[in-house]
N, C-alpha and C positions, 0 to 999 in steps of 0.2 A: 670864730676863734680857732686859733689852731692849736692842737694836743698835743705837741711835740713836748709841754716844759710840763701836761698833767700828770700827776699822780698815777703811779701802778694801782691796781685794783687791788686792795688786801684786807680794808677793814672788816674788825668783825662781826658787824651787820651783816655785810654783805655773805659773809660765808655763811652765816646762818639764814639765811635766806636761799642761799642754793643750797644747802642741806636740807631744807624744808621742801624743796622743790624736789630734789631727791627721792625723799620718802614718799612725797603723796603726786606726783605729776610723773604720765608715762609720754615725754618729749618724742613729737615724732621724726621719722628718718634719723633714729638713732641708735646705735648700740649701746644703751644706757650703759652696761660697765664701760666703755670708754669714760665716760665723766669720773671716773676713781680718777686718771691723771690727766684727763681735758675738763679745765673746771669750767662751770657754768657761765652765762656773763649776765649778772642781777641786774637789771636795768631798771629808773626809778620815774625817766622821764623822757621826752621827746623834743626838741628845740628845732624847728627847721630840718637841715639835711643832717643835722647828730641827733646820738643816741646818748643820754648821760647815765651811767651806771650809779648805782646807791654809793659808792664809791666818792662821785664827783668826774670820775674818767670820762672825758668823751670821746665818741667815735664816730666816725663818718659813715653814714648810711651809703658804703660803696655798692649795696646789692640792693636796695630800695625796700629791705626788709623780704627779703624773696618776691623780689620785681614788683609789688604792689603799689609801694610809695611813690606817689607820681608829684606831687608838689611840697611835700616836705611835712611832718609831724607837728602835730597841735598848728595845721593850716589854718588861719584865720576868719576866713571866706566858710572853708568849709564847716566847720565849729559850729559857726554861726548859724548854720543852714540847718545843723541839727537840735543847737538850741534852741530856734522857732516849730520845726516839725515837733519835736517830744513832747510841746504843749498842745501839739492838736490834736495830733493821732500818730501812737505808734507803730500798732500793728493793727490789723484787721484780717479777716482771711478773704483770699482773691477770687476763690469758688463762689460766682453767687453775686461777689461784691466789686467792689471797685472805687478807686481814688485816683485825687489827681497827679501825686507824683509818679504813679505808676502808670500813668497816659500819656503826661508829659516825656518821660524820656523813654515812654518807647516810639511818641511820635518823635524825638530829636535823632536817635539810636536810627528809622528807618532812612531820615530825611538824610545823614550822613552816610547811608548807600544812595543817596539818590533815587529811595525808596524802592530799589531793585528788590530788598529784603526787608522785611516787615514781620508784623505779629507776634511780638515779641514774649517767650516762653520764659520765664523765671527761675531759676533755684537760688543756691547761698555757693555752691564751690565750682572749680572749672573741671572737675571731674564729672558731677551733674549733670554738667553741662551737653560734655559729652555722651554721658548717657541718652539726657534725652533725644540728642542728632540720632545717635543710633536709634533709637526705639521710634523716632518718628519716619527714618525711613525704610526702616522696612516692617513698620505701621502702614504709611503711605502704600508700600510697590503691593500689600494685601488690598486695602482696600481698594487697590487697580487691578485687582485680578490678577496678580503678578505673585502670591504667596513664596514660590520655590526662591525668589531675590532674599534670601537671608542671611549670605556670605559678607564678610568684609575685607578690607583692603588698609593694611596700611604700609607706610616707609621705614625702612630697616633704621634703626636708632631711634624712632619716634617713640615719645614720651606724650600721653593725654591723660593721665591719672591713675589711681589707686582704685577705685569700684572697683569689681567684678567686671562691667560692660568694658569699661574704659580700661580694663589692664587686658584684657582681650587685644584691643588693638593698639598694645603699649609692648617695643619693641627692647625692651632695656632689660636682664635677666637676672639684676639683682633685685630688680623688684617683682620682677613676674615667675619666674621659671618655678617659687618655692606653692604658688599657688594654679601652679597650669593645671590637675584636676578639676577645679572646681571653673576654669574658664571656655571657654564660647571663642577658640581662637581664629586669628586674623590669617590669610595670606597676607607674607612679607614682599613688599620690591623694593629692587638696588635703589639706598640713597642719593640724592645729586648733590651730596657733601662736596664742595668743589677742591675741599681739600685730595680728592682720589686722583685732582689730575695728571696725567703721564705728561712726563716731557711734550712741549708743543701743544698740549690742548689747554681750551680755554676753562672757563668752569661755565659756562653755555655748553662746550662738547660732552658735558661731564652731565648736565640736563638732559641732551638730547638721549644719552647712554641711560640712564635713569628711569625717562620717560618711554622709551623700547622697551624695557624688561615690563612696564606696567601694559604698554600694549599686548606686549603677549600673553600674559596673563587672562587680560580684559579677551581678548579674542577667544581664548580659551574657553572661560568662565564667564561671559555677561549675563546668560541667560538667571543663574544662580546667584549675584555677586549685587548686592545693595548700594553700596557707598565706598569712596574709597575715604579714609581721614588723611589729615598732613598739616602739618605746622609748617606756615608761609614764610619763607626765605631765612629762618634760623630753627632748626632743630636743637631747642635750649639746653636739655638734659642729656645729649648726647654729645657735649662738648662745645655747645654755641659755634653745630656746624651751619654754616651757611651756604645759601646758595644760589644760582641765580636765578632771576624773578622767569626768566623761560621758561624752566620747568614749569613755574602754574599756571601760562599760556599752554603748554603741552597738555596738560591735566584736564586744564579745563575743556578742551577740544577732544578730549579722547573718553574720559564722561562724559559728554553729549552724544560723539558718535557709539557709544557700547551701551548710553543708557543706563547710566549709574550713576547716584548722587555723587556729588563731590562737597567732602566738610573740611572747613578750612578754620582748628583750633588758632584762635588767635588769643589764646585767655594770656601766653607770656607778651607777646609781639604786634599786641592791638594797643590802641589809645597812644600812638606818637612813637613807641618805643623799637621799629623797626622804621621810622623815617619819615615816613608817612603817616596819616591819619590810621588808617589799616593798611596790613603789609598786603592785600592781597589789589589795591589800587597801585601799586607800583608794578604789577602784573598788566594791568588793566583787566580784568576781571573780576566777578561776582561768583562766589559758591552756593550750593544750595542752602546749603544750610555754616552759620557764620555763630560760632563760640566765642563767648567772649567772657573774661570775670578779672583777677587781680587789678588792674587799674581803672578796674571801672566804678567804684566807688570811692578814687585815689587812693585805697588803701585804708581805708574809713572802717567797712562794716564788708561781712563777707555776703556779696553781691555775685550772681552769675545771671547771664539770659542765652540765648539762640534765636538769632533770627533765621528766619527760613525766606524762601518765595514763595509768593504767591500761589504758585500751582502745588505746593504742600500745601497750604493750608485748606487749597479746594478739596482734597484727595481727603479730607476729614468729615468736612462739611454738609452733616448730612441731617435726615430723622431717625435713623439709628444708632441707638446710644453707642453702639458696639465697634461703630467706626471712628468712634470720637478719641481726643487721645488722652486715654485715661491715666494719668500719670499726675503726682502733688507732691507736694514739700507745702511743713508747715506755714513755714516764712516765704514762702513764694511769693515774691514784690513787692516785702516791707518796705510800710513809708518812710522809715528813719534810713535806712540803704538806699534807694530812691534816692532823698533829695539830697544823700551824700553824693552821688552821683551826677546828678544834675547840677549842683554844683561844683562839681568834677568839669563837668562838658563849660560850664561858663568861663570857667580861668581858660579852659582852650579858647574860647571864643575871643574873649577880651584879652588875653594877653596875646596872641598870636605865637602860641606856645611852638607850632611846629617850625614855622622861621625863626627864633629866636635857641631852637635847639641846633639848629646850623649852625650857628653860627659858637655857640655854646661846644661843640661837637666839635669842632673844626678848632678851638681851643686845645681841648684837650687831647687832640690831636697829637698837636704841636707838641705838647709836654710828654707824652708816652712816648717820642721819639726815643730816648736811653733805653727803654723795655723793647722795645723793636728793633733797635740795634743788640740787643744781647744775643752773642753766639748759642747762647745755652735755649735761646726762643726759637720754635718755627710758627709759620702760617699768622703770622701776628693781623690780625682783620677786624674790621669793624662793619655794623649794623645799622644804620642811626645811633641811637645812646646804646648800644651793644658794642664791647669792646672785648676782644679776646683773645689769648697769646697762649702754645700750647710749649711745655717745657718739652726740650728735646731729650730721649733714652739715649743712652751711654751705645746703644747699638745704632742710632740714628746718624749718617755721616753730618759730622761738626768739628770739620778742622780746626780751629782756636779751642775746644774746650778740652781744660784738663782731664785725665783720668780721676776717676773718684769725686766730680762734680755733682752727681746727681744722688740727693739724700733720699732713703726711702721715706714711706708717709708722707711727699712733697703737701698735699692739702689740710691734712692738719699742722705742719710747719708752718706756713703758709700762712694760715689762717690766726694761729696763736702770735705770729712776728708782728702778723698786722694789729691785731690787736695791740699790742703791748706801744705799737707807733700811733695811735687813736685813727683807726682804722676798722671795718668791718669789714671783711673779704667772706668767700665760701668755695674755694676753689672745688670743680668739679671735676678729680681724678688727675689728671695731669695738665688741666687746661685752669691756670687762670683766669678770670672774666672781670669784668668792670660792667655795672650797671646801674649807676646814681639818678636821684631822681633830679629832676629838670629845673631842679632854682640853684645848683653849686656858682657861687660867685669864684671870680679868677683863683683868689687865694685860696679856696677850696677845692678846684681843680688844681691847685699846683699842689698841696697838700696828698690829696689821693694819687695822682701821677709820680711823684716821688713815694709815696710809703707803699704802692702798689709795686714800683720796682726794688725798695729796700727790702722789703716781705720775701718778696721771689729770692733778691739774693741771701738771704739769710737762712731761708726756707732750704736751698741747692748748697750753700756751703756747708750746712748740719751743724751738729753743735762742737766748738771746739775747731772750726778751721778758721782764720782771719780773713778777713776782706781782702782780696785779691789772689790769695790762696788758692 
């Protein structure tokens, strides 16, 4: 259905609903006083790739709900999957015990590396997750005699979570810089955001320049230096930079030669959502350690795991307790997250979900063309179902754009236009994104490719200028 003729959001359920929300809920990555004049959005239910507010309004899940939602709300397939598990076993704890959904898909999880990576470690967020790659390798480089390996490694703009561990080697300063006391910090190297390239180079030249500064480093520090982390071919949080798959051939060959694990967060840009099954098979390589959570329960139940290799999990494997890796979460491999999961991996299987987003992709292509053509856009790029167009600054050369184009707040403009066109946008500072989940039919792609470009221009003309103004 498309929301162009739906109802604005105003009734007064609805407001009394996000005033309740208000008083008793602390929303995260928010500056709660913003909601005094960015009002809430009360939502009542889930249809497919909308969202319908208590209102009646709906909106198109353009961000898949913070990248989660991989086949669309109240999924049919999947529902069902947790209507049969709730009657058998919900929970159980993993220490000790064991079940089948949590066998099953960590044997499905290994067999889709080609069982390079296996043994598959649980939590509930992709923060977790990260924690535990860290703490398992330089866990591991002790139990190898290797203790002094406790440094880490990550890329300038990289984004792996809110913990303590994980904001350590989280390179974004609105999140980090207000708790740098209490962190365990990273060495930074140069991004291979391809957007840095100078005249005549490629975004390969812009890897190989990226992958030098990590060599010097490593040359430097290996004896000291654990693991490096990196999110494979899009750095999501830093503007959905991208970049090419080079660099984690680079990576991967210069941890091997320095003898450093390489972890490779795929919790935004695993399961289909950079092109591939995992972004880091379009490299052709394996990491040691492989993060994984948002679409892996399609958005169902908060699920995370880590596969490692093999030669971690020997480095554990012992008769003393004290090398073992002691580390738990209550819900560590709940069955009801599990077979949300597993049947997550089945619509891949049976729908042939990653061919059918090409061609899906290559759609919506076609219709973002008006947003790619806009003078007020650079670096407009795409990911597999990663789309993303950054606004240009009034200091940026852009011969056709008027002066006074560019509104301040561009992402909450942005984001409230879309809404009001039934839309869900979250623009990331000055870079719009597009990230739907993988069942939009044609008319849904033409719906979010127009209100994604009416948003922007509505967003850049502010309030009070007219269209073409």
């Amino acid at each position: 259905m498309n929301s162009a003729s739906a109802s604005a959001p105003a009734p007064a359920a609805a407001d009394a609903l996000a005033a309740r929300s208000l008083r008793a809920v602390w929303h995260p990555c928010t500056q709660m006083q913003s909601h005094e004049h960015v009002p809430l959005i009360p939502l009542a239910r889930g249809e497919g790739a909308w969202l319908v507010e208590t209102s009646g309004h709906r909106l198109l899940d353009g961000i898949s709900s913070w990248w989660v939602n991989l086949f669309g709300h109240a999924n049919p397939r999947i529902g069902a999957a947790l209507h049969e598990q709730i009657d058998r076993l919900e929970h159980a704890m993993l220490a000790g015990c064991t079940h089948a959904p949590v066998v099953e898909l960590s044997e499905r999880l290994a067999a889709l590396t080609g069982n390079a990576l296996g043994h598959a470690f649980y939590a509930s967020d992709g923060a977790s997750a990260v924690e535990i790659a860290l703490k398992m390798s330089h866990h591991a480089w002790r139990n190898l005699g290797r203790p002094a390996k406790r440094e880490f490694v990550c890329v300038r703009g990289d984004y792996h979570g809110e913990t303590l561990g994980a904001l350590g080697v989280t390179d974004v300063p609105l999140f980090r810089d207000v708790y740098a006391g209490l962190l365990h910090p990273a060495h930074v190297v140069a991004s291979p955001d391809a957007r840095q390239a100078q005249p005549g180079e490629s975004p390969a030249d812009v890897a190989r320049r990226a992958a030098a500064d990590l060599d010097r480093l490593l040359s430097e520090r290996d004896p000291t230096i654990a693991a490096l982390v990196v999110e494979p071919l899009v750095q999501c949080a830093a503007g959905m930079a991208m970049h090419d798959p080079l660099y984690l051939r680079q990576l991967r060959a210069l941890c091997d030669r320095h003898e450093v694990h390489l972890i490779a967060d795929e919790i935004a840009v695993g399961f289909g959502r950079s092109g591939s099954f995992f972004a880091c098979e379009q490299a052709g390589i394996w990491p040691d350690f492989l993060c994984l959570s948002k679409g892996l329960s399609g958005g169902y139940l908060p699920l995370s795991v880590v596969l490692s290799r093999p030669a971690v999990f020997d480095a554990f494997y012992a008769a003393d307790p004290a090398r073992a890796f002691l580390h738990s979460h209550s819900y560590t491999g709940n069955p009801l997250a599990c077979r949300a999961a597993l049947a997550t991996l089945d619509i891949f299987r049976d729908d042939a979900v990653i061919e059918g987003n090409r061609q899906r992709g290559a759609e919506l292509d076609a219709l973002l063309q008006p947003l790619r053509d806009d003078p007020r856009v650079a670096h407009a790029r795409r990911c597999g179902m990663i789309w993303a167009f950054d606004v240009r600054s009034e200091a940026d050369p852009a011969p056709a754009v008027p002066p006074g184009s560019f509104a301040p707040n561009f992402a909450q403009r942005c984001f409230a236009a879309a809404r009001e066109r039934g839309v869900l946008l979250r623009p990331i500072g000055r870079t719009l994104y597009l990230m739907p989940p993988y069942i939009l039919t044609t008319a849904e792609n033409r719906h979010l490719a127009r209100v994604a470009w009416q948003a922007l221009d509505a967003a850049l003309r502010g309030p009070g200028r007219p269209a073409g103004a």
